[in-house]
N, C-alpha and C positions, 0 to 999 in steps of 0.2 A: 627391548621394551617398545619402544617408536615403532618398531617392525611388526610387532603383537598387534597395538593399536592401528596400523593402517590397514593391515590385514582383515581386523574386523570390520572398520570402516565399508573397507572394498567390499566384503562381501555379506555386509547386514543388507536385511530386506528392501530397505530403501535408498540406500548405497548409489555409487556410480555408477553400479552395471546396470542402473534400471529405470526407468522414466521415471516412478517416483520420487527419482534424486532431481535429474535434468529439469523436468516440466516446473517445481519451483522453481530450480535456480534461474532459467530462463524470464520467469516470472516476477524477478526482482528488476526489471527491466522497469517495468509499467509504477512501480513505487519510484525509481529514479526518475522519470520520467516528471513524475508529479511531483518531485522536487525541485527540479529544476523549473518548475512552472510556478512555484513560490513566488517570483521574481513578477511575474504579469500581473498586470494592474487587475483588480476584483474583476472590473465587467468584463473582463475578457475569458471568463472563466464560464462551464458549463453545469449547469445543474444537475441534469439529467448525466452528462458522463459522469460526475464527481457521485452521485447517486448512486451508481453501477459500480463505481471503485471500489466506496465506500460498504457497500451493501455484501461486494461478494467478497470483500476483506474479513467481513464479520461473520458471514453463513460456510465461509470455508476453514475460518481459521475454529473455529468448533467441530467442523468436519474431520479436521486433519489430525485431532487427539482420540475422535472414537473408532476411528478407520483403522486398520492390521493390516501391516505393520502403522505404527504410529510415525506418523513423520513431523518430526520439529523445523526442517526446511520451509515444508508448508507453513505449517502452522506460524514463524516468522514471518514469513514474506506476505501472511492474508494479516498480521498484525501491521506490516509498514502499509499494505497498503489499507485499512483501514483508517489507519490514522493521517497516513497523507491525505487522504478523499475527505475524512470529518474538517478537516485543519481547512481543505480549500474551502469545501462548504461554509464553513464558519465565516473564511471571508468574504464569502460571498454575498452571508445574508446579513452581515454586518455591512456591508457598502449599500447591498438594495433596502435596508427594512430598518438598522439602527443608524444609519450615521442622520445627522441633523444639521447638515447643509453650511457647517461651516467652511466646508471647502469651496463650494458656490459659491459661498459669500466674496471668500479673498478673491478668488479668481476675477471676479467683475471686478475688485475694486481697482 
């Protein structure tokens, strides 16, 4: 049974044996990436890269269901990174554009 299921695995269209498989998995790099960048204070974060994360998480992860063969690796890995790139931008314009300077405040006193 296990042996049926790897088998197709191996050799469905977008499988191991083919860039389709590799080029996401490789690509779950840049989502951990931006996980681990969770940790950095807001300003230290990029607009314009988080822009690009975020942009080509959402233009690919639609991409990767109408495309043949259908690849669900992709289409995963353009969902993490979608979501990681919204989440930084989020803190981002939440430190530039909502916070209201209570943190200012303590810090002088």
């Amino acid at each position: 049974m296990a042996a049926a299921k790897f088998q197709a695995l191996w050799n469905h269209p977008a499988g191991p044996k083919t860039i389709h498989f590799w080029a996401p998995t490789f690509k779950w790099v840049i989502s951990i990436a931006n996980v681990a960048d969770f940790s950095k204070p807001p300003e230290m974060i990029s607009y314009p890269h988080q822009m690009v994360v975020a942009c080509t998480g959402i233009i690919w992860s639609r991409y990767s269901l109408v495309i043949t063969p259908r690849n669900l690796n992709l289409f995963c890995v353009n969902i993490g990174m979608a979501s990681t790139g919204i989440y930084q931008l989020s803190r981002k314009v939440r430190e530039d554009y909502l916070s209201d300077g209570k943190e200012e405040q303590v810090e002088e006193q």
